[in-house]
C-alpha positions as CSV (number, residue, x, y, z in Angstrom):
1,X,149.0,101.7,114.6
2,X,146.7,103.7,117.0
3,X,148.0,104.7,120.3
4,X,146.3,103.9,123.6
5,X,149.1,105.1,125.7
6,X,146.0,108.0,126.9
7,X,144.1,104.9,128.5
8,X,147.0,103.7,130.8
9,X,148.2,107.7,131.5
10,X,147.5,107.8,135.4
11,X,146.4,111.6,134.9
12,X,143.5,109.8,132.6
13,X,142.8,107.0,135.3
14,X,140.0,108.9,136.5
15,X,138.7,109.7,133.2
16,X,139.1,106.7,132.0
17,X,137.2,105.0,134.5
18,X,134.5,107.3,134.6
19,X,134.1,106.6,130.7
20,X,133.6,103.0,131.5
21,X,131.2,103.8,133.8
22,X,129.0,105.9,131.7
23,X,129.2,103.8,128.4
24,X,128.2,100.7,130.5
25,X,125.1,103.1,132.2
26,X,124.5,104.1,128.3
27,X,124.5,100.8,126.5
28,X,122.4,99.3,129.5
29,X,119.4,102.3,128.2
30,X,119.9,101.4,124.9
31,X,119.5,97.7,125.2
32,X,116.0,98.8,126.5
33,X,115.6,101.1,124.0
34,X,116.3,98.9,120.9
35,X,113.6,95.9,122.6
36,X,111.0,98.9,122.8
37,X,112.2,100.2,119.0
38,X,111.5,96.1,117.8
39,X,107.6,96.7,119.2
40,X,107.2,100.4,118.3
41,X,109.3,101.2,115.4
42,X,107.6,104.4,114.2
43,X,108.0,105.9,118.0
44,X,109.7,109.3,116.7
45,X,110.9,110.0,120.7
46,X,112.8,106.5,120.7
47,X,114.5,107.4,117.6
48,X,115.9,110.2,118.9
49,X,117.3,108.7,122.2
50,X,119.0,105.8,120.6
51,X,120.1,108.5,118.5
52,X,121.3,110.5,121.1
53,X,122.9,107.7,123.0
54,X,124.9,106.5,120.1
55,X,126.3,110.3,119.3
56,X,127.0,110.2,123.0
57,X,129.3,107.4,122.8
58,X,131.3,108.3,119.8
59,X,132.2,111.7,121.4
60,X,133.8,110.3,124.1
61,X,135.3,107.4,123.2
62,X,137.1,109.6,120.0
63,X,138.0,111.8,122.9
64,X,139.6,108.9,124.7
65,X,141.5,108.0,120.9
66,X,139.3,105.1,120.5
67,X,139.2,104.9,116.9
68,X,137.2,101.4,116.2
69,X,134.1,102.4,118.9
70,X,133.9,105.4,117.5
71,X,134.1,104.1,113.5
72,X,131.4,101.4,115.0
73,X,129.4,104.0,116.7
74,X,128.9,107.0,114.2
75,X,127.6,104.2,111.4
76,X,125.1,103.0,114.0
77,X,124.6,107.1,114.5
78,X,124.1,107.4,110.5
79,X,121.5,104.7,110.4
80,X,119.3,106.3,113.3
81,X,119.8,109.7,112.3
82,X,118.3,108.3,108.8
83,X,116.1,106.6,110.4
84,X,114.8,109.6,112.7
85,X,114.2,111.8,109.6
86,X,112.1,109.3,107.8
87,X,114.3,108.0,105.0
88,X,113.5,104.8,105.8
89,X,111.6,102.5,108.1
90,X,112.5,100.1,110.7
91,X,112.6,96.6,109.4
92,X,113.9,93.2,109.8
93,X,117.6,94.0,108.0
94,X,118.2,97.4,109.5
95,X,117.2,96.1,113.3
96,X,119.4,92.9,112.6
97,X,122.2,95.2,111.9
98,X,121.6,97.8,114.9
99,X,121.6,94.8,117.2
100,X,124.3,93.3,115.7
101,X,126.5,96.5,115.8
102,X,125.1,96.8,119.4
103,X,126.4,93.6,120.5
104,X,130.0,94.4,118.8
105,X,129.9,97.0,120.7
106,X,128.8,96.0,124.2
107,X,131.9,93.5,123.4
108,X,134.2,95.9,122.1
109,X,133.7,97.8,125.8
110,X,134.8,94.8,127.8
111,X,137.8,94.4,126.1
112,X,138.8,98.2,126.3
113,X,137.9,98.3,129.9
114,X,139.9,94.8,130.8
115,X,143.1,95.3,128.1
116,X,143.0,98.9,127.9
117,X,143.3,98.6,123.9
118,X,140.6,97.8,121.1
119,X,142.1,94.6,120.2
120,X,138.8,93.0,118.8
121,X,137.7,92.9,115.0
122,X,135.2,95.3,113.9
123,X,135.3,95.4,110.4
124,X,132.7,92.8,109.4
125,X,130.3,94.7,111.6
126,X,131.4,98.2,110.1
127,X,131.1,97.1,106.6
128,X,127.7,95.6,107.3
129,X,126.4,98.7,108.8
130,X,127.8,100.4,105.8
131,X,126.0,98.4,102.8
132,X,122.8,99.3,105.2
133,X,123.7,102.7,104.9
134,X,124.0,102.3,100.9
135,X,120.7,100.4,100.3
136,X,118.9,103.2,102.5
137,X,120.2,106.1,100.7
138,X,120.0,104.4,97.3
139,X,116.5,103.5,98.1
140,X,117.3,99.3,98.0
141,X,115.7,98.5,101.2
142,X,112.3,98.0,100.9
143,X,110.0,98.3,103.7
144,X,109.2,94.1,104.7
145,X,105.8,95.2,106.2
146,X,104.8,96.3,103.1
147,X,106.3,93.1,101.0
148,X,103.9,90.8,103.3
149,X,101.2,92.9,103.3
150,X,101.2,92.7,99.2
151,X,102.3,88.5,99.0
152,X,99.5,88.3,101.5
153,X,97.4,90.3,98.8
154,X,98.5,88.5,96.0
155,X,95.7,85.9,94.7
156,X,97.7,82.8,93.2
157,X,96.3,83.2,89.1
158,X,93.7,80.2,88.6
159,X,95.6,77.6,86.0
160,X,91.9,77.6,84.0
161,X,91.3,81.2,84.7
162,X,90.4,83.0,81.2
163,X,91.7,85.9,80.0
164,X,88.9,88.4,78.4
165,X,89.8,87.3,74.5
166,X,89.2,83.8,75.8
167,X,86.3,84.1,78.1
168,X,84.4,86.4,75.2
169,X,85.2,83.2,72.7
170,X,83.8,80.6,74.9
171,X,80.7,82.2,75.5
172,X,79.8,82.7,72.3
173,X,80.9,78.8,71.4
174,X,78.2,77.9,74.3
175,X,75.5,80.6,73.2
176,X,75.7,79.0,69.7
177,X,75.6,75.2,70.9
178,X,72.6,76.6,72.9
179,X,70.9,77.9,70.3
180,X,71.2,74.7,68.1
181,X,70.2,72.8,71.0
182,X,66.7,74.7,71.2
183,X,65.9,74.9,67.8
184,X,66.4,71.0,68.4
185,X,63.9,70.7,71.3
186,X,61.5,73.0,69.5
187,X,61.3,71.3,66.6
188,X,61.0,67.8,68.9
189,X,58.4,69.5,70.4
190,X,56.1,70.3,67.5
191,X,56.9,66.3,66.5
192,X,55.2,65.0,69.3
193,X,51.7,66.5,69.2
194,X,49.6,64.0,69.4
195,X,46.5,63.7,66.6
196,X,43.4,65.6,67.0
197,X,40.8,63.0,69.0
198,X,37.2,64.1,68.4
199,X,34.3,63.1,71.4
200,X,31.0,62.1,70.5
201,X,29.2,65.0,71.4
202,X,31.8,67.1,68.7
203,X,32.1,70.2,70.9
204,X,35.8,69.4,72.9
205,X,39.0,68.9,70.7
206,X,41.6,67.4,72.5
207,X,45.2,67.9,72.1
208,X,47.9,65.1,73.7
209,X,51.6,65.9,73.8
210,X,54.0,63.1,74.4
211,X,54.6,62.7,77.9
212,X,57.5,62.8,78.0
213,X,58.0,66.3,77.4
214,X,61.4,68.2,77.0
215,X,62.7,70.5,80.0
216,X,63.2,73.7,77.8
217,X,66.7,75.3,78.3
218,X,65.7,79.0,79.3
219,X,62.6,81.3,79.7
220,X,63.0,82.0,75.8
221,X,62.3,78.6,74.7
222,X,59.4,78.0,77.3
223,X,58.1,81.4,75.5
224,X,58.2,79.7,71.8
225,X,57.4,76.7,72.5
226,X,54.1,78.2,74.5
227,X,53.5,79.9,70.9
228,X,53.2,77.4,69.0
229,X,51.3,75.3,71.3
230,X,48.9,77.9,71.3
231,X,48.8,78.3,67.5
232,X,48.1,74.8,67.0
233,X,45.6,74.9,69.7
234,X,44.0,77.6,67.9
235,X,43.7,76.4,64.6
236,X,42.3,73.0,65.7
237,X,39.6,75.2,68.2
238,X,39.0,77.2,65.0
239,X,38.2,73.7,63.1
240,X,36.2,72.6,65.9
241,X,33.4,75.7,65.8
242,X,33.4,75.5,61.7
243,X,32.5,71.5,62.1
244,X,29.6,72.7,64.4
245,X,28.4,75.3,62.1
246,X,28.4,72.9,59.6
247,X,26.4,70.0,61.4
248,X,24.2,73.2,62.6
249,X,23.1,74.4,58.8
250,X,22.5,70.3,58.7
251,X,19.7,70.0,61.5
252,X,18.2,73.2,60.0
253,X,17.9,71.6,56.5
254,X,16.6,68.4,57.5
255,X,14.0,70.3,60.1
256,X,13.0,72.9,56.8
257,X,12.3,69.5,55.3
258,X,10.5,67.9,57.3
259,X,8.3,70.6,57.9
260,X,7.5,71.0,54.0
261,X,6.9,67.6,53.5
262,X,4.0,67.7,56.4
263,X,2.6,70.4,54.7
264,X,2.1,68.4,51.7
265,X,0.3,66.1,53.7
C-alpha cells in the first residue's frame, strides 16, 4: 500500500501546495499544446515541450511519493520522447491516447489536491498507453495519413476489366471476324457491278454499281475494293479502244473499196 503520510506532513504543506500549483500552471500549457500538436503534428519544437512538460511532472510528483501520476506520466513521457525522435508519427490512435492519458491525469490532480491520496483508477489508462508503446516500437502503428492517401489511390478493379491473356485473345477473335467480314463485303462488292452499257456513238463504257453500296470497314478495304474497281474499269476501257480499232480498220476497207470500184468505172 503506498504511503501518502508526506502529503498531510505540515513541514510538506508548503510543498505540497506549491506542487499543486505548478502541475495545474503545467497541465493548463499542455492542454494548449496538445490542440496545437492535433493541427501541426510534425512541429519538432512542440514535441519537445509536451515532452518536457510531462518529464516535469513525473519528477515531482515521484518526489511527492505519488506513484500512479508518475506511472501515468513517464508512459505519456515514453510516447513523446518516441515521438520527438521520429519513431513514429502523430496519428489518430497515438493522439486519442495522449488525450486520453491527459484527461486521467488532469483528474487524477483533483483528487490528490482535494483527498490528499491517489485514490482514482489508472490502470486502464496505463495499460492503453502501454500497447501504444508496443505497436510503436514493434512498428504496428501505421501512419493513417498514409492509409487514406493510398484507399484514396486505390481505383476499384473494373468487374469486365481484362487481364492481358484475355485482352490479347479477344482482339484477335475480333481481328478474325473482321477479316471474314471484309472478304464478305469485297466479294459483295465485285457481285454487284452492273453490265457493261454501250452508247451509240461507241466511244464511253459505262460502268454502274449497285446503289446501294457497302460502307467498307477500314482504310484497307476502301484500298481493295478501289483495286479492283479499277481493274475492271480497265479491262472494260481496254475493250472499248480495241472495238474502235476494229470499226476503224472497217471504214478504211469499205472507203479502199469504194474507191477501186470508181476506178473501174
Amino acid at each position: 500500500m503506498t504511503d501518502y503520510s508526506l502529503l498531510t506532513d505540515p513541514d510538506m504543506a508548503e510543498i505540497f501546495e506549491s506542487f499543486v500549483v505548478e502541475t495545474k500552471e503545467t497541465l493548463e500549457k499542455l492542454d494548449l499544446d496538445l490542440v496545437k500538436l492535433e493541427s501541426t503534428p510534425d512541429d519538432a519544437d512542440l514535441l519537445n515541450e509536451i515532452f518536457r512538460s510531462f518529464h516535469t511532472v513525473k519528477g515531482t510528483s515521484g518526489f511527492l511519493g505519488l506513484v500512479k501520476m508518475q506511472e501515468l506520466t513517464h508512459r505519456l513521457e515514453d510516447i513523446l520522447n518516441k515521438l520527438r525522435k521520429g519513431e513514429a508519427k502523430v496519428n489518430s490512435t497515438i493522439m486519442d491516447g495522449i488525450l486520453s492519458g491527459y484527461d486521467a491525469l488532469s483528474e487524477l490532480l483533483v483528487i490528490i489536491e482535494e483527498n490528499k491520496n491517489e485514490n482514482f483508477d489508472t490502470e486502464l489508462e496505463i495499460v492503453s498507453l502501454e500497447k501504444i508503446i508496443q505497436n510503436i516500437e514493434s512498428g504496428a502503428i501505421i501512419n493513417e495519413t498514409d492509409v487514406e492517401i493510398e484507399e484514396e489511390n486505390e481505383v476499384e478493379k473494373d468487374p469486365y476489366e481484362m487481364n492481358d491473356e484475355e485482352l490479347e485473345k479477344a482482339f484477335l477473335n475480333n481481328s478474325k471476324k473482321i477479316n471474314e467480314g471484309n472478304n464478305s463485303n469485297i466479294s459483295n462488292a465485285i457481285a454487284e457491278v452492273a453490265p457493261i452499257e454501250e452508247n451509240e456513238n461507241n466511244d464511253e463504257i459505262i460502268v454502274n454499281l449497285n446503289s446501294n453500296k457497302h460502307i467498307l470497314q477500314s482504310k484497307e478495304d476502301e484500298k481493295n475494293s478501289t483495286k479492283i474497281i479499277n481493274k475492271i474499269s480497265s479491262t472494260f476501257a481496254k475493250k472499248s479502244n480495241d472495238d474502235k480499232k476494229q470499226s476503224n480498220n472497217v471504214a478504211e476497207q469499205t472507203i479502199r473499196v469504194e474507191v477501186e470500184r470508181l476506178d473501174e468505172l
